[in-house]
N, C-alpha and C positions, 0 to 999 in steps of 0.2 A: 305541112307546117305544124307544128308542134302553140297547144293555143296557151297563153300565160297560165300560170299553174298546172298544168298539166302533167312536165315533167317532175314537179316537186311533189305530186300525186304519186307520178309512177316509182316515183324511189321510195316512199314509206310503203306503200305494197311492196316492194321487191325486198324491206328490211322484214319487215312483219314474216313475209313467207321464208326469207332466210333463218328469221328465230325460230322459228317452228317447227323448221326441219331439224335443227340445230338438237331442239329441247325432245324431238320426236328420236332420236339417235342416242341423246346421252341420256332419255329416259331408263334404258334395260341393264345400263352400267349404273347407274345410282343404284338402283334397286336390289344389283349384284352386290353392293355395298353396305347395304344393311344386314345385320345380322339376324338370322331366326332366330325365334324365343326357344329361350330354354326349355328341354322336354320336360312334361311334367314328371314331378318322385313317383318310383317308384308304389307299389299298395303296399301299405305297412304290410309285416309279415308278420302272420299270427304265430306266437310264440309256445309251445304246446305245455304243460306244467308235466311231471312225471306223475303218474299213477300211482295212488298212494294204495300201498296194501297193509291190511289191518290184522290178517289173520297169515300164518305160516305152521305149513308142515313139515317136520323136519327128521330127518333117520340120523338118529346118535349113534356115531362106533368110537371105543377106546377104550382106555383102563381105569382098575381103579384098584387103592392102595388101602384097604383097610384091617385093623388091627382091634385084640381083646385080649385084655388079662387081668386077673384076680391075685394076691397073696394075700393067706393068714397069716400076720406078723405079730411078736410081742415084742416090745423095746423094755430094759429094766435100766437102770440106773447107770451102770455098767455097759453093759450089752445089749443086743436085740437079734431075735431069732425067728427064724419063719416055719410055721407047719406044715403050708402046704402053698401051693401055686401054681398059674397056669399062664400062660400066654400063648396067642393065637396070631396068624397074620393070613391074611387074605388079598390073594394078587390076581383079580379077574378079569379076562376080558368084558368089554362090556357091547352092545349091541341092543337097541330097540328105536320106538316111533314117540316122538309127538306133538301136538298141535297145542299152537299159542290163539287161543281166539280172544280178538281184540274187542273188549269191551268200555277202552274207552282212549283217545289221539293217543295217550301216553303211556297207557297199563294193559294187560289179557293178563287171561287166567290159562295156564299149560299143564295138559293131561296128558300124562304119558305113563310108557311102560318098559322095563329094561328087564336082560336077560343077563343074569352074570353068572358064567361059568370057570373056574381055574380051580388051583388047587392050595388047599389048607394047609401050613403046617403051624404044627403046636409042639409047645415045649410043657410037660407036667410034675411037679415036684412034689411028692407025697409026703414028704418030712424027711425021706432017706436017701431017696435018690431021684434022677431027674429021670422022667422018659419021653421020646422025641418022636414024632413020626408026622405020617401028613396024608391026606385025603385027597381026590378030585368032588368038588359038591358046584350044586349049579343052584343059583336063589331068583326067584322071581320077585320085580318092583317093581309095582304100580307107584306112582308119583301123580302129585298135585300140588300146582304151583301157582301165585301171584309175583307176573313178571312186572316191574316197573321199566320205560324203555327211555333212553334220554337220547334228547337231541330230535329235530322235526323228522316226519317220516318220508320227509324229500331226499332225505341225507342216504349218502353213496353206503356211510360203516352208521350202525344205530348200533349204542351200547345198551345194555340192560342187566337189570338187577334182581332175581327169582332168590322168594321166600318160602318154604311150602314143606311137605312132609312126604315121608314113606312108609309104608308096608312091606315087610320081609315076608318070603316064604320059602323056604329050605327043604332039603329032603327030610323025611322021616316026620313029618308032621310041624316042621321048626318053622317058627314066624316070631315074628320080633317088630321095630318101629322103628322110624329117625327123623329126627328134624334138616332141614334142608336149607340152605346158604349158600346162592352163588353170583357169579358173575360171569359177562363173555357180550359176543355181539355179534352182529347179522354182517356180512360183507356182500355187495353188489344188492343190495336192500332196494334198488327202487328198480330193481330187473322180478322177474316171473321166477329164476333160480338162481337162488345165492350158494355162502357157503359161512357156516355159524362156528363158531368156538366158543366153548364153554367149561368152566371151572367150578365143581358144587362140593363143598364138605358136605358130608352127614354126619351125624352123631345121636346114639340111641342108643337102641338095646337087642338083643338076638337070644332067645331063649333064655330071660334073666342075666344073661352078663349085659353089662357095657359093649359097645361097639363104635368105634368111631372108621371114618374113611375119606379118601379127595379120590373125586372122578374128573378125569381130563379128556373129553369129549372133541370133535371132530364132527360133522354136519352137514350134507347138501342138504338147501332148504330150496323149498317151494312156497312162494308167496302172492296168495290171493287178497 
């Protein structure tokens, strides 16, 4: 026989151990139902800057157009007549080296030296008649320039702006000067080897005459 309370005993055990099993079963499905935490971000990545180069060497090839003449003229009221005259033109290749060292983010100072070879010709007018002919001559120039460079030196094209002078030196003893004015700029500028274009008048003198000329330059450059 079963004693009073006894069976209302054995039913709250018998619920108890039903929940439990209950809660022990749908524990590994709840669990399934939670989501994982998000994976942590990635490490920032470090961003590298380009390597700024201050100094470049660089091998000039191309031409140049330079020209000289003289006439003894007299004007009179009337008319005007010439004694004598000369003009000259000068179409050389050109080919040499050199180095911009950067002496300060935005400026260097560039020493170089060019080789110009082609051929002369002149026209001479002695009062009577005119006489024409033309030479091969080869001049050496040494150059010295203060280059200003714009724009930062992270920049892919840097332009610049070179002020500076030359030295002639000729066959047969001939040397002469000229002042220098140009412009051009670096292309692939934050690589080891670019490639530069450059445009400089000169204007001076060659053995007492006048001389003036435009060199149109071409470039691999090297930049440390």
């Amino acid at each position: 026989m079963t004693r009073p309370g006894e069976g209302h005993h054995m039913t709250s055990l018998l619920k108890a151990t039903a929940v439990a099993m209950v809660l022990a079963v749908a524990a590994p499905a709840t669990a399934q139902l939670v989501s994982d935490p998000p994976p942590p971000p990635p490490p920032q990545m470090q961003l590298t800057q380009p390597e700024l180069f201050k100094n470049v060497v660089r091998v000039n090839v191309g031409v140049g157009f330079y020209n000289s003449g003289w006439y003894n003229c007299y004007y009179g009221y009337y008319y005007g007549s010439c004694t004598s005259g000369s003009y000259t033109s000068y179409v050389p290749f050109l080919i040499g080296a050199q180095l911009d060292f950067g002496v300060a983010r935005g400026s260097a100072l560039s020493l170089g030296f060019t080789y110009n070879t082609g051929t002369v010709s002149y026209s001479y007018y002695n009062g009577f008649t005119t006489l024409d002919g033309s030479t091969s001559a080869a001049i050496w120039e040494p150059t010295l320039d203060y280059v200003a460079r714009f724009g930062p030196l992270t920049a892919e094209t840097l332009g610049r702006l070179r002020v500076g002078g030359a030295m002639y030196f000729g066959p047969s003893g001939g040397f002469g000067g000229a002042f220098r004015l140009g412009g051009g700029a670096s292309f692939f500028n934050t690589n080891r080897l670019g490639v530069g274009l450059d445009v400089v008048f000169e204007a001076g003198s060659y053995q007492g005459y006048w001389i003036g000329g435009l060199q149109l330059l071409v470039s691999p450059e090297f930049h440390f």
